[in-house]
C-alpha positions in Angstrom: 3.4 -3.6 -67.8 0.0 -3.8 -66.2 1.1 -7.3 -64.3 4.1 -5.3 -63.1 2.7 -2.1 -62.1 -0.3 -4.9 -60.0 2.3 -6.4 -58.5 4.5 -3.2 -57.2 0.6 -2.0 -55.8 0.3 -5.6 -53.7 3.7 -5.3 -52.3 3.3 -1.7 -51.5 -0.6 -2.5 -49.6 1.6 -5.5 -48.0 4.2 -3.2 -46.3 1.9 -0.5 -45.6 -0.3 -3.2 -43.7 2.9 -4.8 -41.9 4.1 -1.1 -40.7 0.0 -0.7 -39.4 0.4 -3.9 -37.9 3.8 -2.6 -36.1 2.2 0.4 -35.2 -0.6 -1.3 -33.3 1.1 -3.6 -31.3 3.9 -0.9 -30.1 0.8 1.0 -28.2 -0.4 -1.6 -26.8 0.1 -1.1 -22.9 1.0 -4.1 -21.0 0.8 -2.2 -17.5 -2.8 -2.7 -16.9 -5.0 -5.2 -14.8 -5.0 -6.4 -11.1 -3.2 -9.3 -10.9 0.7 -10.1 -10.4 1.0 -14.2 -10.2 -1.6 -16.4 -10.1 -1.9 -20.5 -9.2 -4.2 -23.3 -9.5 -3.9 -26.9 -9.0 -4.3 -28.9 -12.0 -7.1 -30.7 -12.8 -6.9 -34.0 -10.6 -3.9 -33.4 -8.9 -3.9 -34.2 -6.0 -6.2 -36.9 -6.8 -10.3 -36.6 -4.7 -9.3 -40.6 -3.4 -6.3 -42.6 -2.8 -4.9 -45.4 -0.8 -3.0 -45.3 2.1 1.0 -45.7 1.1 -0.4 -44.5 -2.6 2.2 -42.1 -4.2 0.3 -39.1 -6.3 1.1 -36.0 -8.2 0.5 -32.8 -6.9 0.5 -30.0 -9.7 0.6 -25.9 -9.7 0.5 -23.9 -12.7 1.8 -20.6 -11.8 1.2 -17.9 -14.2 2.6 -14.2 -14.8 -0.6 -11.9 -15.3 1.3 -8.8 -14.6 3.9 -6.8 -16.1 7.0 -7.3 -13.8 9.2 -10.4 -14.8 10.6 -12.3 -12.0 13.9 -12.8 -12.2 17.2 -15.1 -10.7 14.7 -17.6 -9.3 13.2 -15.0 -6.9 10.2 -16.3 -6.9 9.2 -19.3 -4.1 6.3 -21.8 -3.8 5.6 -24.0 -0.7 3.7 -26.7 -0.5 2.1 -27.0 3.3 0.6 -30.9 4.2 -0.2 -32.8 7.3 3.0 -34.3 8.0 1.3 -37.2 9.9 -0.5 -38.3 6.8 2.2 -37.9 4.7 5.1 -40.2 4.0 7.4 -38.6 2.1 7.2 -34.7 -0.6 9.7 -35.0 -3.8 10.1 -31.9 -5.7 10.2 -33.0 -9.4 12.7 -30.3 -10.8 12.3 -28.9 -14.6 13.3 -25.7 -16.6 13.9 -22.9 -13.9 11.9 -24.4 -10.8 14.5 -25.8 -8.5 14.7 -27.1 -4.8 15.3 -24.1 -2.2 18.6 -24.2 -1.4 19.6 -24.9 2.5 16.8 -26.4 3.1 16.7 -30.2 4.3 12.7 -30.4 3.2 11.6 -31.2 -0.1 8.9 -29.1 -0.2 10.0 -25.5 -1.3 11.0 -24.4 -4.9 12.3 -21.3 -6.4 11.6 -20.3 -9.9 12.1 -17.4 -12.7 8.6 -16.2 -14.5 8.7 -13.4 -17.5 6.0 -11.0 -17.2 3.9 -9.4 -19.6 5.5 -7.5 -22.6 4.8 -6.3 -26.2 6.0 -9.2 -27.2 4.9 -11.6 -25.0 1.1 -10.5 -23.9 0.4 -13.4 -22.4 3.3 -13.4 -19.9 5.2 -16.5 -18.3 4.1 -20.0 -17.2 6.0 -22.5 -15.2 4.5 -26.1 -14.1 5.9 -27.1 -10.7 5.3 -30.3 -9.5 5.8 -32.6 -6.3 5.3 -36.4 -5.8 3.9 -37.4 -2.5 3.2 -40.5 -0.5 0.4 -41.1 1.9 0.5 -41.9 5.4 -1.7 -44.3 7.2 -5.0 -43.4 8.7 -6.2 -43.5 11.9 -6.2 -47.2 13.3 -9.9 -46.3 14.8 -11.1 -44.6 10.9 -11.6 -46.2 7.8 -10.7 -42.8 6.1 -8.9 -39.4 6.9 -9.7 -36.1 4.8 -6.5 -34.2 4.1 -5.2 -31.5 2.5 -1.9 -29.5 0.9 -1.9 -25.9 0.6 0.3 -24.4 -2.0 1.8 -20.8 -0.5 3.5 -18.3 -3.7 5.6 -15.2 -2.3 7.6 -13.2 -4.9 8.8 -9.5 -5.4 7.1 -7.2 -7.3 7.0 -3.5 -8.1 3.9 -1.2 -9.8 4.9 1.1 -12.2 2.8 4.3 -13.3 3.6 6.3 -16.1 0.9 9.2 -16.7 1.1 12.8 -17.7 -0.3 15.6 -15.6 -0.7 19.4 -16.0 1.9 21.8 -14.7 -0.3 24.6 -14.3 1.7 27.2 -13.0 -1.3 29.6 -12.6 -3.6 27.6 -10.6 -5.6 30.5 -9.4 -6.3 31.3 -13.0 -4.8 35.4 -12.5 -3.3 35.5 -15.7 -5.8 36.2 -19.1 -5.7 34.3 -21.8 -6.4 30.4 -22.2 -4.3 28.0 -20.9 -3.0 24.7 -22.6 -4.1 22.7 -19.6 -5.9 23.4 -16.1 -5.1 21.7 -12.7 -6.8 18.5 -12.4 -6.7 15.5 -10.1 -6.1 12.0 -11.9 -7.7 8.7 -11.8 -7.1 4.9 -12.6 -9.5 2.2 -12.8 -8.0 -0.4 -15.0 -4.7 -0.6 -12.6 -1.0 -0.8 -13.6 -0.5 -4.3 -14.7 0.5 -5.4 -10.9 -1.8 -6.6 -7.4 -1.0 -3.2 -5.8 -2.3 -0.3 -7.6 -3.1 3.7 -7.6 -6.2 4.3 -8.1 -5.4 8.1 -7.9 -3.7 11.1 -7.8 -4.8 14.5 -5.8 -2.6 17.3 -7.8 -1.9 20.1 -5.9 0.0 23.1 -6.8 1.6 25.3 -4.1 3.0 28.1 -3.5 6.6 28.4 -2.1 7.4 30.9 0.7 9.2 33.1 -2.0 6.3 33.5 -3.8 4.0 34.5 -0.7 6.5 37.3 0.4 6.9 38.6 -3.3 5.8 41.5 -3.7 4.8 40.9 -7.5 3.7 37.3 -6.3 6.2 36.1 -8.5 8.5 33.3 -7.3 8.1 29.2 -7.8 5.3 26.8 -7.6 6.1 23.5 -5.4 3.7 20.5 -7.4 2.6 18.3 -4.9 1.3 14.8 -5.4 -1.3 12.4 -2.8 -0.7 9.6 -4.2 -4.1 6.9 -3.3 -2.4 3.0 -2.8 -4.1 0.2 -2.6 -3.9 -3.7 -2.1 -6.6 -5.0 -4.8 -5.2 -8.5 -5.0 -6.3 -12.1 -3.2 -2.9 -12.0 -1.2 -0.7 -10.5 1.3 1.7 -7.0 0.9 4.9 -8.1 2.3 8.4 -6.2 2.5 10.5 -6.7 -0.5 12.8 -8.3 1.4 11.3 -10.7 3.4 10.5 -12.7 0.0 12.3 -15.7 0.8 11.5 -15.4 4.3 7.5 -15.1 4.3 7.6 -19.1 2.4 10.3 -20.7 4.4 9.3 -19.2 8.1 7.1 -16.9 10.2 8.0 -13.5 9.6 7.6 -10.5 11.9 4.3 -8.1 11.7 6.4 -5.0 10.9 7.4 -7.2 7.5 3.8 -7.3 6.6 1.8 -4.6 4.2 5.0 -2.3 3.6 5.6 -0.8 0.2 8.5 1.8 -0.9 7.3 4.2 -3.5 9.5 6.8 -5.7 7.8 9.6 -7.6 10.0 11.1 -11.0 9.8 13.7 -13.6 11.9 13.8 -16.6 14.7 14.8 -17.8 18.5 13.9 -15.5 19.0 14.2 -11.7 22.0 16.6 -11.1 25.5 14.5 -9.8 23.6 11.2 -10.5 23.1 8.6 -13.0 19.2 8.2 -12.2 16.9 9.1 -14.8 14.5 11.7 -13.9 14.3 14.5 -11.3 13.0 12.7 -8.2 10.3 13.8 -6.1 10.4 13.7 -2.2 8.1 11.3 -0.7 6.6 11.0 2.9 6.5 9.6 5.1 9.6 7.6 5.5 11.2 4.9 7.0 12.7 5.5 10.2 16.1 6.9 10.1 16.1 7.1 5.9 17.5 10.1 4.3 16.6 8.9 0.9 13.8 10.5 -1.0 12.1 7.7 -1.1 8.8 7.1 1.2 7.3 4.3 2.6 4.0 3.2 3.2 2.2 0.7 5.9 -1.4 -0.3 4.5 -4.3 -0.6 6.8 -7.1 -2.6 5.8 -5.0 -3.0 2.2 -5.1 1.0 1.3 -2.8 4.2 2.3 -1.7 7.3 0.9 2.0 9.2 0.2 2.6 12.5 0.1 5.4 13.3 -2.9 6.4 16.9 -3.2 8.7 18.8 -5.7 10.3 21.1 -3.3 13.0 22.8 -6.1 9.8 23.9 -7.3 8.8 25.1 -10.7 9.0 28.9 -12.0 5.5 30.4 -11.8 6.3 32.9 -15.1 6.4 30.4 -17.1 3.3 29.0 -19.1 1.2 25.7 -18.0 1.9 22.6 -19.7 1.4 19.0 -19.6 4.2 17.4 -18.0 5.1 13.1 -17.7 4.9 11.7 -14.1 6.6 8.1 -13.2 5.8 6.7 -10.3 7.1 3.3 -8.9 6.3 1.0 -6.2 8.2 -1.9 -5.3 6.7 -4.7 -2.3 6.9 -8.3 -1.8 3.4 -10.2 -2.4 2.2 -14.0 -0.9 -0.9 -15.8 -1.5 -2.3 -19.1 -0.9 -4.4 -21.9 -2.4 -5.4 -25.4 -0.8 -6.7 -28.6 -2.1 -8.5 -31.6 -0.4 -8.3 -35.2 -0.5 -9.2 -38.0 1.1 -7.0 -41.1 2.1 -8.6 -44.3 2.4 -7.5 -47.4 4.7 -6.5 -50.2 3.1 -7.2 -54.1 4.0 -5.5 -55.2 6.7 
């Protein structure tokens, strides 16, 4: 009886460990840090010496440090070279990198990258790899340093959940204690993505009905400054200038642009959306859309998203969930030198 009643106690301290276990790893919160994708060149690759007409490897690990998995080969990496010192760039294609399509070069692949999750904290890694053959140096040198730069562009988006307080009383007229008082929010571990918010000025307003009530009753309009900024190594581009920013020049009115929606809970009337969207401002020319838009300058900005239904001041301040979500393109580089040697003649 006793090894019986031992046993049902070890397997009863086993499940309550395995549901602690669960519990722990359900709150941990992937949607923090700096970074989106990152590169290096692997060790050796290319090689510090070789040989004129010498093929070599040249060898990026590209790694998924934020929470946004790129998906359908969306993301791109280019390798730049001196095309005088080189004879010839083969993309070696494995798992999801493949050649760029419609291109005649070699030198561009496109690839899909899972991001961080619960279940994968790590998030995705993909090896891409290219096999090059060196020119021939100078006929008046006995060497030529060279180099490849490796250029990653790929969509992104920042997402910010947090939870903020409705107070509907801001100038604190009413007695009693409220649950929560007006307060502006900060961030300082980021959102899991290169752009982040650092903060949020909460304001609460109120409406014109309210100003001509006579018992100053009416609705209060929550208004959000939301802070953005570019903490990354790389380059804001526009979410659809991906492609684009690795395989050609793009314009300047493509670069450091970001489209940013603001939510609260619950269901958007005549939509399928989750969550009643905020207005945001300023906006792209000519968009009707509550969506705003952003330009960065010097890698920071700041939007304006207002609730302008309002909220009924009667009712009682509370703490109330705030999504907000930013989606850009991104690019950065890397480069890597080597030096080709002349062979006997």
């Amino acid at each position: 009886m006793k090894k019986i009643l031992t046993t049902v106690i070890f397997m009863l301290f086993l499940v309550a460990c395995n549901a602690s276990s669960t519990q722990k790893t359900k709150e941990i919160d992937v949607r923090v840090g700096l970074t989106g994708l990152t590169m290096e060149f692997l060790k050796n690759t290319p090689p510090q010496r070789i040989f004129e007409g010498d093929k070599f490897l040249v060898v990026i690990k590209v790694e998924n440090t934020g929470a946004t998995e790129i998906k359908d080969n969306q993301a791109v990496l280019s390798l730049g070279f001196e095309k005088d010192y080189t004879q010839k760039v083969e993309l070696l294609e494995s798992g999801t990198v493949k050649l760029f399509p419609d291109l005649k070069t070699q030198n561009t692949a496109t690839f899909s990258l899972e991001g961080r999750s619960k279940i994968n904290q790590k998030g995705g890694e993909e090896i891409i790899s290219y096999n090059l053959v060196a020119g021939r140096v100078d006929p008046q040198s006995e060497f030529h340093s060279s180099m490849v730069i490796a250029t990653l562009c790929y969509p992104y988006e920042t997402i910010l959940d947090t939870t903020f307080c409705m107070d509907t009383d801001p100038s604190n007229l009413r007695p009693g204690k409220k649950v929560c008082k007006l307060q502006d929010l900060s961030f300082s571990n980021g959102q899991g993505a290169p752009v982040t918010i650092p903060k949020i000025e909460v304001q609460m307003l109120p409406s014109q009905e309210s100003q001509q009530s006579p018992a100053g009753y009416g609705k209060i309009v929550p208004q959000f400054l939301i802070f953005i900024e570019n903490k990354g190594q790389g380059i804001v581009i526009k979410n659809d200038a991906v492609k684009e920013a690795c395989t050609q020049k793009i314009s300047h009115d493509k670069l450091n642009t970001i489209y940013v929606r603001a939510f609260f809970p619950g269901k958007d009337p005549g939509t399928e959306k989750s969550g009643l969207e905020l207005n945001c401002e300023p906006k792209e020319k000519g968009s009707t859309a509550k969506q705003g838009y952003v330009k960065l300058k010097d890698k920071k900005d700041i939007i304006r998203c207002t609730f302008k239904e309002g909220i009924d001041s009667r009712q009682d301040p509370y703490l109330s969930p705030l999504r907000i979500e930013m989606s850009y393109g991104y690019t950065q580089s890397i480069s890597a030198n080597y030096l080709i040697q002349k062979t006997a003649r």
